[in-house]
C-alpha positions in Angstrom: 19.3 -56.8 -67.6 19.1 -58.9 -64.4 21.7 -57.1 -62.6 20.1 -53.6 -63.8 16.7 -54.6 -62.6 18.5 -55.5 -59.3 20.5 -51.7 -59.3 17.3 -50.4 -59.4 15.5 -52.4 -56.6 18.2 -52.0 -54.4 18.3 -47.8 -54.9 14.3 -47.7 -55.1 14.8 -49.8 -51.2 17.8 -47.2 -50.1 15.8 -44.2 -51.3 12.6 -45.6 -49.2 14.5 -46.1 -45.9 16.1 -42.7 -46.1 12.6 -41.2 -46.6 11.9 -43.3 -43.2 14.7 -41.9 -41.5 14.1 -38.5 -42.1 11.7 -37.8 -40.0 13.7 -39.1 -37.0 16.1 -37.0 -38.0 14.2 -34.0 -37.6 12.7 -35.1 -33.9 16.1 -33.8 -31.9 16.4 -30.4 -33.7 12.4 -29.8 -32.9 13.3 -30.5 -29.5 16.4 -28.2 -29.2 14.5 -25.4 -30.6 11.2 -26.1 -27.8 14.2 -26.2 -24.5 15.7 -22.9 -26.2 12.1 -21.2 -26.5 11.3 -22.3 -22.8 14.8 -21.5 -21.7 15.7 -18.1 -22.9 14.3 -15.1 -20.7 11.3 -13.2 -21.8 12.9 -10.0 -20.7 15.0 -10.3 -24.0 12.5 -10.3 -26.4 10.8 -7.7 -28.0 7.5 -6.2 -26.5 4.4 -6.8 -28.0 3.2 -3.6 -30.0 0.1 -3.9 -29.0 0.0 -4.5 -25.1 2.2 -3.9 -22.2 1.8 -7.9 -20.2 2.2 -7.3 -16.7 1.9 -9.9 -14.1 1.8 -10.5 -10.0 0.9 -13.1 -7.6 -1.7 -12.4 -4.8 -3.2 -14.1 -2.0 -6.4 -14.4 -2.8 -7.1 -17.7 -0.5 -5.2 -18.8 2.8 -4.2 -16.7 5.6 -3.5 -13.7 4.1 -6.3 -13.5 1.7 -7.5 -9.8 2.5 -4.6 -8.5 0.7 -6.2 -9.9 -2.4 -8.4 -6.9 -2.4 -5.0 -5.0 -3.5 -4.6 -7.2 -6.5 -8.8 -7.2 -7.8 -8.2 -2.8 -7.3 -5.1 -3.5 -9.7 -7.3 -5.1 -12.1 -10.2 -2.4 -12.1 -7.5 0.7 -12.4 -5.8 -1.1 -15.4 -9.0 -1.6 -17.2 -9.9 2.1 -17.2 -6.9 3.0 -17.8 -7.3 0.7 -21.2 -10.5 2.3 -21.8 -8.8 5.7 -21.2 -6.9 4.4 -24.6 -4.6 2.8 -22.6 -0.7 3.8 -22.1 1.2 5.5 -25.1 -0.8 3.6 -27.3 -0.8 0.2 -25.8 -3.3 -1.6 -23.6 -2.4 -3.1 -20.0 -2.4 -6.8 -20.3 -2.8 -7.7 -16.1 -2.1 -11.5 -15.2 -2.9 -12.0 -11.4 -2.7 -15.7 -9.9 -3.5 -17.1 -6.6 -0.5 -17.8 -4.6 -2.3 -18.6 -1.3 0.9 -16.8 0.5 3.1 -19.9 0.5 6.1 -19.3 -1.3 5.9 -22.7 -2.9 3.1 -21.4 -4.7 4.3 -18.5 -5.2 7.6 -19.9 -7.2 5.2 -22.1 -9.5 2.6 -19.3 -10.5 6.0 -16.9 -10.8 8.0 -19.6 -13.2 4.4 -19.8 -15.2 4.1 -15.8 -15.6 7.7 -15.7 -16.9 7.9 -18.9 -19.3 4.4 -19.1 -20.5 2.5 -15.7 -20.3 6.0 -13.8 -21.0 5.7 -10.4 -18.8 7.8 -7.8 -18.8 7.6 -7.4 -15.2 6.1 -8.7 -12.2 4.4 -5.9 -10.4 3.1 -5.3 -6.7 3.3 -9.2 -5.9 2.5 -9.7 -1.8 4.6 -11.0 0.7 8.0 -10.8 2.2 8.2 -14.6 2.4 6.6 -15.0 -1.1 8.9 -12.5 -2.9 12.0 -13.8 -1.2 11.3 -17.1 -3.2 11.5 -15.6 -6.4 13.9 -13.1 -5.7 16.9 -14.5 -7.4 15.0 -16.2 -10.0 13.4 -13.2 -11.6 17.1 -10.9 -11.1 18.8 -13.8 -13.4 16.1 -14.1 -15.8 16.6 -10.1 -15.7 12.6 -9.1 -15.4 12.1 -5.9 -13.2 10.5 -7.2 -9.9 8.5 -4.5 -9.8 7.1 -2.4 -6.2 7.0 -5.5 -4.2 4.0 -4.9 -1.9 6.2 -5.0 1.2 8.9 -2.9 3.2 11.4 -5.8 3.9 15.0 -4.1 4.0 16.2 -6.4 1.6 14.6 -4.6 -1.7 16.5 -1.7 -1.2 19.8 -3.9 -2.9 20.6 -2.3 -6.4 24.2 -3.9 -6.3 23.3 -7.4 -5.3 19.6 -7.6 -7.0 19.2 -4.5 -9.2 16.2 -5.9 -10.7 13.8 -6.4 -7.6 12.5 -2.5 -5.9 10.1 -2.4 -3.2 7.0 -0.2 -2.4 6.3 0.3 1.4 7.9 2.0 3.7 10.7 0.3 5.2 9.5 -1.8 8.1 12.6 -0.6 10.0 11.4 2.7 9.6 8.2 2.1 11.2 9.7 -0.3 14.2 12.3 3.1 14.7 9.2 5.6 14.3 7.3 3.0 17.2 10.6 3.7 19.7 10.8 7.0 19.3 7.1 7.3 20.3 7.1 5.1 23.3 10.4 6.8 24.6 9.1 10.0 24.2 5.5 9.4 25.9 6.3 6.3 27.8 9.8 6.5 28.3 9.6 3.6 31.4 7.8 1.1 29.1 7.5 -2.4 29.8 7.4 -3.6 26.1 5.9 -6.7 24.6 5.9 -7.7 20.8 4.0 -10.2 18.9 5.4 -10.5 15.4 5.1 -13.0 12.3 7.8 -15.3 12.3 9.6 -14.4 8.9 11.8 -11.6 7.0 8.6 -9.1 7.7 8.2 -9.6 11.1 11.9 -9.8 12.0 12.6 -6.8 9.9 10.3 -4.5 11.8 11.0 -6.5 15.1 14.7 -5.0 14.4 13.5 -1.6 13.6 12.0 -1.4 17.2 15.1 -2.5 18.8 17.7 0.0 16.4 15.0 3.1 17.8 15.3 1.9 21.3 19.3 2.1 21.3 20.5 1.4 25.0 16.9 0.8 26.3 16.2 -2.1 24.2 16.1 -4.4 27.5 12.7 -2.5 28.1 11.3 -5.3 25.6 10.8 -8.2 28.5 8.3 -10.1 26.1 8.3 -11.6 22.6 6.3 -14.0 20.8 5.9 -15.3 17.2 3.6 -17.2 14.9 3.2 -18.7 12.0 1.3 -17.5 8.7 0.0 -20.9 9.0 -1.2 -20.9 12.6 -5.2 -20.8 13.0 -4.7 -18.8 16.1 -2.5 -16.6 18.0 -4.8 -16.3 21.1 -2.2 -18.0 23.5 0.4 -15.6 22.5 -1.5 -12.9 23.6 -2.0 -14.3 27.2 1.5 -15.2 27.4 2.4 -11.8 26.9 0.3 -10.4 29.0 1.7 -12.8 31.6 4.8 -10.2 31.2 3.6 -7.6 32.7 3.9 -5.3 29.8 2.1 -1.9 29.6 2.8 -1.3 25.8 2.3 -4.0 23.0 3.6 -3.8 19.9 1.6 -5.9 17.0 3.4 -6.8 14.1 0.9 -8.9 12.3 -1.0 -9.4 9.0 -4.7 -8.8 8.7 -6.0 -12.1 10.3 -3.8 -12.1 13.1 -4.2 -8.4 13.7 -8.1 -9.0 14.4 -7.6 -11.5 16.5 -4.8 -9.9 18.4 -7.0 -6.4 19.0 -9.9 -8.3 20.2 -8.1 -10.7 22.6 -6.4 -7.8 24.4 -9.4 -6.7 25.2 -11.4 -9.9 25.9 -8.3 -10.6 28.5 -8.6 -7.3 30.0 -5.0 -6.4 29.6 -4.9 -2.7 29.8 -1.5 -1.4 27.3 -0.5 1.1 24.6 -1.2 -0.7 21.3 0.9 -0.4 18.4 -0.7 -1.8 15.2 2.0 -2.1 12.2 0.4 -0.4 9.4 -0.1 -3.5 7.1 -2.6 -4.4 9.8 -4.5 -1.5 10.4 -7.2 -1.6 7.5 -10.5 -0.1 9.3 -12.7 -2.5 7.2 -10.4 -5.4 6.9 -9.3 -5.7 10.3 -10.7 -3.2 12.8 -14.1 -3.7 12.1 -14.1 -7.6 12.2 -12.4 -7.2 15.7 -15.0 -4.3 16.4 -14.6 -0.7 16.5 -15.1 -0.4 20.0 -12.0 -2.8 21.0 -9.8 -0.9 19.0 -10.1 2.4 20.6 -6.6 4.2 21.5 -4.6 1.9 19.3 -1.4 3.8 17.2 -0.3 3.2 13.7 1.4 4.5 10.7 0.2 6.2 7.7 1.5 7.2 4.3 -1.5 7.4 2.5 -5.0 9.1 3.4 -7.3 7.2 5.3 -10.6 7.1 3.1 -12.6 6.7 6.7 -11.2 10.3 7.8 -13.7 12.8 7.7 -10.8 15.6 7.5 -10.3 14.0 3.7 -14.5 14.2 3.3 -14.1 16.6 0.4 -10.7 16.8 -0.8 -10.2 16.7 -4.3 -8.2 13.5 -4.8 -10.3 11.7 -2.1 -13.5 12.3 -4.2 -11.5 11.2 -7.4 -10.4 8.0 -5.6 -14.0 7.6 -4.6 -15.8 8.6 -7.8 -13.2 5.6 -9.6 -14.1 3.2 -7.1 -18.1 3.9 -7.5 -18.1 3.5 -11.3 -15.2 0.7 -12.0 -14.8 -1.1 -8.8 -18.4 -0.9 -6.9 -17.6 -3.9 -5.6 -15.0 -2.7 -3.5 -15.2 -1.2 0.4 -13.8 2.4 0.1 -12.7 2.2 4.3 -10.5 -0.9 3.1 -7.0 0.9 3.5 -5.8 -1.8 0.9 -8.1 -0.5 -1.3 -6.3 3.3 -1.2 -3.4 1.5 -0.9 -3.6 -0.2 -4.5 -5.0 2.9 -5.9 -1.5 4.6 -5.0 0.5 1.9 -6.1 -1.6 1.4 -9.0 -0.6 4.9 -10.4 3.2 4.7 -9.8 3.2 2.0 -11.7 1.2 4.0 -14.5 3.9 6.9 -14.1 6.7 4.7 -14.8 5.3 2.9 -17.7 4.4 6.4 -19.4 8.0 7.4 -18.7 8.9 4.2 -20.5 7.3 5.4 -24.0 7.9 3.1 -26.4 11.0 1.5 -24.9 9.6 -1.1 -23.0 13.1 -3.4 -22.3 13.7 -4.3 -19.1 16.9 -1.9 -18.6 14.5 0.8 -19.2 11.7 -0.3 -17.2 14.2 -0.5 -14.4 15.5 3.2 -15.0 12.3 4.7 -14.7 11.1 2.9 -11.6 14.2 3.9 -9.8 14.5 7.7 -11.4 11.1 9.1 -9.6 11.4 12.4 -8.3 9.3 13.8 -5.5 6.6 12.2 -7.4 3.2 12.6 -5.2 0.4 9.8 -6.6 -3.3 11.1 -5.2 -4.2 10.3 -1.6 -0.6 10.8 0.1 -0.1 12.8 3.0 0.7 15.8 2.6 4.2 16.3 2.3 5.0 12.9 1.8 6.4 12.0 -1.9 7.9 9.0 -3.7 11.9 9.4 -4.5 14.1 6.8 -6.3 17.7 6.6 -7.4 19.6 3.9 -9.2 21.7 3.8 -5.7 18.6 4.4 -3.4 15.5 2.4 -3.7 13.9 3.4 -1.0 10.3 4.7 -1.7 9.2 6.3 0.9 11.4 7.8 4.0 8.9 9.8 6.3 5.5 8.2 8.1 3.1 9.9 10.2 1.8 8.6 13.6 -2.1 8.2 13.9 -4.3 7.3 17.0 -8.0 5.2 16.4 -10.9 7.2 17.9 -13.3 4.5 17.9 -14.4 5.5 14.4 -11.1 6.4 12.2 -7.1 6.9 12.4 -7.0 10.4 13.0 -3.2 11.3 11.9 -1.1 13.1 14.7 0.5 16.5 13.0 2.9 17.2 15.9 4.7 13.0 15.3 6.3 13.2 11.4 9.4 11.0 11.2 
């Protein structure tokens, strides 16, 4: 009886411990199956039914903070577009974070969009510098990198990084449409060039010199700065120390103020060439003051909402009538205002081509199968063309010369 009672303590005491164990047991499968759902791409799941989760990263604070206006015009389009009844059923589900152009940042809010708010895409993100840093990340975890709101020559890559596609014109374009102007109406120029020390600037920077061929030693001055730099006022008096009768200005929005109105403080009498990512009336123009931008030469793409030629075209008065009743807030003459609104409805064109197949394969075919698509508010004669081979957005941009007031676009210079 002893030796019973003792069989039974000692199974009671076995059958105790293993009930002890078992949740130990259960800890390193729990764990495997949290790596493996923080691990495996969002690209390969399915879709929600019920919303389409975009996301971008903008600089909303630091140095480059007046592109965020591109980012707060996504967010207004999308919602009306929801209250429209959204897109083939499904409502735009729009994630924008601060990135503060640093591509630090950039990496962090990136990795967050893609392992904890699970987007499809990444859409219209700024920055050459800031897009470079997640470049390779978002082509392995295979989620379309989505009209990157730049024209660096390295989007245009469908063998090497099929999944990223850019937006802007090339920036080589513009620096070759810049050469061709100054060697047809200055052909003896003395050429000086401030440009941002990164992919952007040293993209365009190389544009210039492809379009001046065998009179690229007519550049006798360059100087760069940094995103980071409070001030580029001492550039500007070294170059004018060169001698140089045309300046070409490859800067952002901060730098580009400064830059117009410290030529003209110093006096220094030149042809001005603002790139087009600088050449916002409100943004950058008027903070430097209308009157110290007179003369200078651009590119355009896109109608310039300050341009009384546009006063009552159709699509004008649409883009206008959407910004008075779901973006009041916004400052029509901010070019990155119609700039958004344009990239805002490519990216509704290729998510209605989508229909319900919202994988990232297909996402990816539609983007880069546009044909002569034409968004409101682009030049006329200007369309959007894409090909699985050819990424390239845009290939043509129109000179345009400030009159004190507005770019008025030059007809007769179309490259």
């Amino acid at each position: 009886m002893f030796a019973t009672l003792r069989l039974v303590a000692v199974l009671t005491l076995a059958l105790a411990a293993c009930s002890k164990e078992q949740p130990k047991e259960a800890e390193p499968a729990q764990e495997a199956k949290e790596k493996t759902e923080t691990t495996v791409s969002p690209a390969a799941k399915p879709p929600e039914t019920k919303t389409i989760k975009l996301g971008q990263t903008m600089p909303y604070s630091g140095p480059a903070s007046a592109y965020g206006a591109i980012g707060r015009l996504h967010t207004a389009y999308f919602k009306m577009i929801n209250e429209q009844g959204g897109i083939n059923g499904r409502k735009i589900e729009l994630t924008t974070l601060d990135d503060t152009y640093s591509p630090p940042k950039t990496v962090e809010q990136t990795r967050r969009l893609i392992e904890q708010d699970h987007v499809i895409a990444v859409v219209q993100s700024v920055g050459t510098a800031a897009n470079s840093a997640v470049h390779k990340y978002l082509n392995a975890k295979k989620v379309p990198q989505l009209f990157v709101a730049t024209g660096a020559s390295k989007w245009n890559d469908p063998e090497h990084f099929p999944y990223t596609i850019g937006f802007n014109p090339s920036y080589r374009l513009e620096g070759r449409t810049y050469a061709a102007h100054i060697l047809k109406h200055t052909p003896k120029a003395k050429i000086a060039v401030l440009y941002q020390n990164d992919d952007y600037g040293k993209d365009l920077l190389e544009g210039l010199k492809e379009g001046l061929g065998k009179n690229v030693k007519q550049i006798v001055a360059e100087a760069s700065y940094e995103p980071s730099d409070p001030t580029i006022d001492s550039q500007i008096s070294t170059l004018k120390g060169s001698k140089a009768d045309v300046f070409v200005n490859i800067t952002t929005p901060k730098f580009a103020a400064q830059a117009v109105r410290r030529v003209s403080d110093l006096g220094w009498k030149v042809t001005h060439y603002l790139n087009n990512v600088g050449a916002s009336v409100g943004a950058v123009l008027v903070p430097a003051g209308l009157d110290k931008a007179k003369g200078l030469h651009t590119t355009q793409y896109i109608k310039d909402p300050n341009d009384p030629q546009w006063a009552n075209d159709p699509e004008m008065e649409r883009y206008k009538a959407f910004m008075k009743t779901h973006f009041p807030e916004g400052d029509t003459i901010d070019s990155n205002h119609s700039y958004a609104y344009v990239s805002a409805q490519t990216l509704v064109q290729v998510l209605k081509q989508c229909g319900d197949d919202l994988s990232s394969e297909n996402i990816l075919k539609q983007a880069t199968n546009l044909k002569n698509y034409t968004p409101e508010l682009l030049l006329p004669g200007i369309t959007i063309n894409t090909a699985p081979n050819d990424y390239e957005t845009f290939d043509q941009l129109r000179l345009a010369t400030f009159d004190g007031k507005t770019w008025v676009a030059d007809k007769t210079e179309n490259k």
